[in-house]
C-alpha positions in Angstrom: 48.9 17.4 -22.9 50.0 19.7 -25.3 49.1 18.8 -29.3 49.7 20.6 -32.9 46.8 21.7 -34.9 46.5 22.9 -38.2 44.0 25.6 -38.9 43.3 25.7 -42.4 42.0 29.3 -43.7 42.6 30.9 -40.1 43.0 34.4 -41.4 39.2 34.5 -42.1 36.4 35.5 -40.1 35.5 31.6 -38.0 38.9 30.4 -38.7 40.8 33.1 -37.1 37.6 33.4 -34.4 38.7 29.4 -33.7 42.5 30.4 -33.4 41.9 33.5 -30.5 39.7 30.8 -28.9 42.4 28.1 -28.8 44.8 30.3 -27.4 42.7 30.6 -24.4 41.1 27.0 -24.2 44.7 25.6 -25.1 46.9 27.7 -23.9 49.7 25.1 -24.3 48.9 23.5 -27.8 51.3 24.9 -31.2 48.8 26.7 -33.8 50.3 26.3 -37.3 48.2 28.8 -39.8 47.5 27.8 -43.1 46.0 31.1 -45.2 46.5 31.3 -49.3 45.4 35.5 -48.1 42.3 35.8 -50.6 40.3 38.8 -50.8 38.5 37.5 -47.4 41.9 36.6 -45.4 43.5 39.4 -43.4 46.3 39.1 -40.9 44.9 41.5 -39.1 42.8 39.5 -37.5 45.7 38.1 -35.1 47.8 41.0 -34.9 47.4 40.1 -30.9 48.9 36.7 -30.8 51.2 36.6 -34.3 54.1 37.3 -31.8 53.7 34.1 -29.5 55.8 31.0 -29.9 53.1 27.8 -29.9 52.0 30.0 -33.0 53.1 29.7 -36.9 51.3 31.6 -40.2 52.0 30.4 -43.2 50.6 32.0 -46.2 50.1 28.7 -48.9 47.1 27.2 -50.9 45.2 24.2 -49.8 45.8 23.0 -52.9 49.4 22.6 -53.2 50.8 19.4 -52.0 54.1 20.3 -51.1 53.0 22.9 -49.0 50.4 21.3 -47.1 52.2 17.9 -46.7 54.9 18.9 -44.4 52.7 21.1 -41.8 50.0 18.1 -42.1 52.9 15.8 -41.1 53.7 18.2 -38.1 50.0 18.2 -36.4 47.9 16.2 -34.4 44.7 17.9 -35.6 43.7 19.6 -38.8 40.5 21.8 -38.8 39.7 22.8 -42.8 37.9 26.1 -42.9 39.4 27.1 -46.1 36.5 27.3 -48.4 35.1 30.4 -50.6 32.1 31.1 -49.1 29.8 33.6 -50.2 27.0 32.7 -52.6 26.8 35.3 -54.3 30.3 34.9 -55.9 30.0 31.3 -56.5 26.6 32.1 -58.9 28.5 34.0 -61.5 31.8 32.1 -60.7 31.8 28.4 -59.5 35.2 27.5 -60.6 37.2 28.6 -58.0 35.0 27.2 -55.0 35.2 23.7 -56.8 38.8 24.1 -57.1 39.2 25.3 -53.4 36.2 24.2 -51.5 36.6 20.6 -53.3 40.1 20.1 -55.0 41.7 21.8 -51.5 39.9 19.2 -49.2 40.9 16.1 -51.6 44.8 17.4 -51.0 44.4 17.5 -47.1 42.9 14.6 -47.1 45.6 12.8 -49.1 47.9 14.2 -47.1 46.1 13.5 -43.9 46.2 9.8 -45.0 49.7 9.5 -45.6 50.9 11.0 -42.6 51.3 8.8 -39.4 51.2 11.2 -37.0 47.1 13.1 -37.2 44.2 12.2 -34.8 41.7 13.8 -36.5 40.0 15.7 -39.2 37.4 18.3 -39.2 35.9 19.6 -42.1 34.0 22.4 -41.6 30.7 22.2 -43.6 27.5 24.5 -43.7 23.5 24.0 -43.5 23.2 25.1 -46.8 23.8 22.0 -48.0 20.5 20.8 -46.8 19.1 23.1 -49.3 15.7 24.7 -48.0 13.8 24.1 -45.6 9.9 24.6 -45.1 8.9 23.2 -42.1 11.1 21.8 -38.9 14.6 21.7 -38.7 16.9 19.3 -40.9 18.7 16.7 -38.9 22.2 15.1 -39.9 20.4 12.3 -41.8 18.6 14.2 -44.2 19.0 14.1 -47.7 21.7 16.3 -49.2 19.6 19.1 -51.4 22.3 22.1 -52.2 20.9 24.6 -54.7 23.5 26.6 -55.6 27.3 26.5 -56.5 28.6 27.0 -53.2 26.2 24.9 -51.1 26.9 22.1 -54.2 31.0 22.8 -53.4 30.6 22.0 -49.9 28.6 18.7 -50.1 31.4 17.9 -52.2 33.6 18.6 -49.9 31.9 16.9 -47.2 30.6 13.7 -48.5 34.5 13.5 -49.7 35.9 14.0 -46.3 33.3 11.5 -45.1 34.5 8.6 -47.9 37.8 8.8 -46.3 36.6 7.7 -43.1 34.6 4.6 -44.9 37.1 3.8 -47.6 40.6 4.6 -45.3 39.8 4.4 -42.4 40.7 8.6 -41.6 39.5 10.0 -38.6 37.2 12.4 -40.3 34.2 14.3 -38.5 32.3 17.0 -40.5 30.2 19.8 -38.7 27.3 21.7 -40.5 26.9 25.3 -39.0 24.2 27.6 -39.4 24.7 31.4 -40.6 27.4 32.9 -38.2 28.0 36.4 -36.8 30.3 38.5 -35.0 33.9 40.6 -34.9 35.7 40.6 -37.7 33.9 39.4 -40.9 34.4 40.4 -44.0 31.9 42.9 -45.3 30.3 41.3 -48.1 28.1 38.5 -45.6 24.8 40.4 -44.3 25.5 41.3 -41.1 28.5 43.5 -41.3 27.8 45.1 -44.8 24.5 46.1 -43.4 26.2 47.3 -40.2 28.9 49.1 -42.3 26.4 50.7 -44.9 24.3 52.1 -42.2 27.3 53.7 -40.5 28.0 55.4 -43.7 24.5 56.1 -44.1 24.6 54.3 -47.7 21.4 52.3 -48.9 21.1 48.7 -47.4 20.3 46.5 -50.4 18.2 43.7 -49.0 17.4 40.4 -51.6 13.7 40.3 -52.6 10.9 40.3 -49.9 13.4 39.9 -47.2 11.0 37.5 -46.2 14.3 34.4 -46.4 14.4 32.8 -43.0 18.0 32.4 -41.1 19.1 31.0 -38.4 22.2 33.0 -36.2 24.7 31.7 -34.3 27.6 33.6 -32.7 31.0 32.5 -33.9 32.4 31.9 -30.2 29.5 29.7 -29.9 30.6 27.8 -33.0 34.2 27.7 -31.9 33.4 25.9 -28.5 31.6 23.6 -30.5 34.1 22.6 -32.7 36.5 22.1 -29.6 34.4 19.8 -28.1 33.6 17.4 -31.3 37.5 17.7 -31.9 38.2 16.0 -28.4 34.6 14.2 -27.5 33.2 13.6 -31.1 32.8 10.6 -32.6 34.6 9.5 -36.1 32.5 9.4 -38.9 29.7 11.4 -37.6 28.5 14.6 -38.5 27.4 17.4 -36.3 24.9 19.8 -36.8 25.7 23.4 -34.9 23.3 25.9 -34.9 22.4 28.6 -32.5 18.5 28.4 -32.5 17.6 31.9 -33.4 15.6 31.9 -36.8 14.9 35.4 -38.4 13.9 36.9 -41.4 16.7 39.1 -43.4 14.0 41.9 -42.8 13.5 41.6 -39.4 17.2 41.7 -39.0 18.4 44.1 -40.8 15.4 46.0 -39.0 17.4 45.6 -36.1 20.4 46.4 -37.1 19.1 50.0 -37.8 17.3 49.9 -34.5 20.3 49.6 -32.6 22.3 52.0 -35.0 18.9 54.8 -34.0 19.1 54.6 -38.0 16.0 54.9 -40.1 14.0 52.1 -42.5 14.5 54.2 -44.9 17.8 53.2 -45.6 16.1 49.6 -46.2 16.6 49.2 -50.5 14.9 46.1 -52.1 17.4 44.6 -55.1 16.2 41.6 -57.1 16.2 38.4 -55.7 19.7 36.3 -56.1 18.6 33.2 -58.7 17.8 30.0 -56.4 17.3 31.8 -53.0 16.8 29.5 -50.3 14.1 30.2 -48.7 14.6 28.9 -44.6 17.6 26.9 -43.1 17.4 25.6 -40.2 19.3 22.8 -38.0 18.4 20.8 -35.3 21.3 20.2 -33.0 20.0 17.2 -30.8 23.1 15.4 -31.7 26.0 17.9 -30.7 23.4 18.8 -27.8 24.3 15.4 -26.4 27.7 16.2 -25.8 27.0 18.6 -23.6 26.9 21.8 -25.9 24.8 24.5 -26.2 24.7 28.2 -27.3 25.8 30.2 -24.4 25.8 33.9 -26.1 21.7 35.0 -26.8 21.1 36.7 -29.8 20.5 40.1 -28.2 23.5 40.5 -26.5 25.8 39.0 -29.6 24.1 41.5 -32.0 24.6 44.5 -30.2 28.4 43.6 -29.0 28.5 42.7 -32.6 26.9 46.4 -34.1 29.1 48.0 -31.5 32.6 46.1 -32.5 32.2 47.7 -35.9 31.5 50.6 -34.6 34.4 51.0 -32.5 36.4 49.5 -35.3 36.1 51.8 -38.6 39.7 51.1 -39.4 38.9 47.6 -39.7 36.4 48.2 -42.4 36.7 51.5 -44.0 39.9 50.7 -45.9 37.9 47.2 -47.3 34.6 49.4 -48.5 36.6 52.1 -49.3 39.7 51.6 -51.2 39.5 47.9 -51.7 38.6 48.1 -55.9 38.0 44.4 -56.1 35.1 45.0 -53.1 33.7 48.1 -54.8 33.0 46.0 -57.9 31.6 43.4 -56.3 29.4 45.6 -54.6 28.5 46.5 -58.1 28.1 43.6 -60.0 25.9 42.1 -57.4 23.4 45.1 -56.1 24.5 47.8 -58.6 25.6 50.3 -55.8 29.1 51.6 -55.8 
């Protein structure tokens, strides 16, 4: 049966990941893309499929009712990945990820309670707002323990999404997702600036010890699992996705170079970020008993990954290298140009 869904933030890295997947595992289903086109949004993304007809982009702000209530009113399903993301950015300015991560899902929400025609809501959280930690693997119950502005935005965000459901009765699921990787994402997140840097032979500046534990998913992983708790999952719940591959930032970014034939010594400490967390890691029992699991290994996802941005310098170069708002972030944060 064909059905509407509204992909909030689908011009970023998972959100427009999620859109190329629909258009393969719904083929027949209308795409409506909501993007406010931040530093981290680029169209570019879906130059493929911005010319076919079950597909709509409209630049807006999640924040601004009149926009959002119409194309909420049009859709059967709304998936919110608008956030602002990266922590780094949200320790020496938390405003806007309250306003956006917080504010932005309070107007969906409204909006998704006043219209009669959605079936469900998924707000796409993170398992950072478990906070650290040491030992095993956090499970949907645990406590909420974020430690920094953005994890802090997204529990927001998520504990509000999940009061709807108790208080309104709004279909509302919320998914926790461990770090993800792959095509496309903007170069600030550890993966691609590390890729990028190396290309250019530029110093990779790497937080502390390096000794910070993450787990790595693959975003077409991620996107399957969303799919399936959009049309199997249960209201109310929350779903932990995580692809089960914990490493230290220094054994990865160890990698990276390995596959690049680039050497260590392009490996440059930089003070730890205040309140690093130390390990995340999720278990995924629950989403597991829906019949999911991570299909792409590790391996395999890294190296397609090294090799997209390597194919793909016109993707990135003009970000790194003409973008002045990126250059100064690079600055303020590692103090390289």
């Amino acid at each position: 049966m064909s059905q509407t869904i509204l992909v909030t933030g689908g011009a970023g890295f998972i959100g427009s990941g999620f859109i190329h997947y629909l258009t393969t595992a719904h083929p027949d289903w209308s795409i409506l893309n909501l993007d406010k086109l931040t530093y981290a949004g680029n169209l570019e993304n879906l130059r493929e499929i911005e010319d076919r007809p079950n597909y709509r982009f409209i630049q807006g702000d999640i924040c601004d009712r009149e926009t959002v209530e119409p194309l909420v009113a049009e859709a059967d399903f709304l998936v919110n990945f608008a956030a602002e993301t990266h922590v780094d950015r949200s320790i020496h300015d938390a405003g806007d990820f309250i306003i956006t991560d917080v504010f932005g899902t309070y107007v969906l929400l409204e909006a998704f309670r006043a219209a009669d025609r959605p079936k469900r809501f998924i707000q796409i959280s993170t398992d950072e707002v478990y906070g650290s930690i040491e030992t095993g693997s956090a499970r949907e119950t645990n406590i909420l323990a974020p430690r920094n502005p953005y994890s802090a935005s997204k529990v927001g965000a998520d504990r509000l999404a999940y009061s709807y459901f108790v208080t309104y009765g709004v279909p509302v699921i919320v998914t926790r997702a461990s770090n993800n990787y792959g095509p496309r994402q903007y170069p600030e997140k550890l993966i691609p600036l590390f890729v990028t840097n190396a290309l250019e032979d530029r110093p990779l500046p790497l937080y502390g010890d390096g000794l910070q534990v993450r787990d790595w998913l693959h975003v077409d992983d991620h996107c399957r699992a969303i799919d399936l708790v959009l049309e199997h999952g249960i209201d109310g719940e929350t779903y932990n996705i995580g692809g089960g591959h914990e490493l230290t930032n220094l054994e990865l970014t160890k990698t990276v170079l390995a596959l690049l034939g680039k050497p260590e010594s392009l490996i440059e400490p930089v003070a730890d970020r205040p309140g690093h967390d130390r390990r995340y890691s999720v278990n995924t029992e629950k989403l597991r008993g829906l019949g999911w699991k991570p299909e792409i290994p590790f391996a395999s996802g890294l190296e397609g990954t090294v090799r997209w941005y390597r194919e793909n310098p016109e993707w990135w170069q003009p970000i790194k290298n003409k973008s002045k708002e990126y250059r100064e972030f690079q600055k303020k944060h590692y103090g390289t140009p």
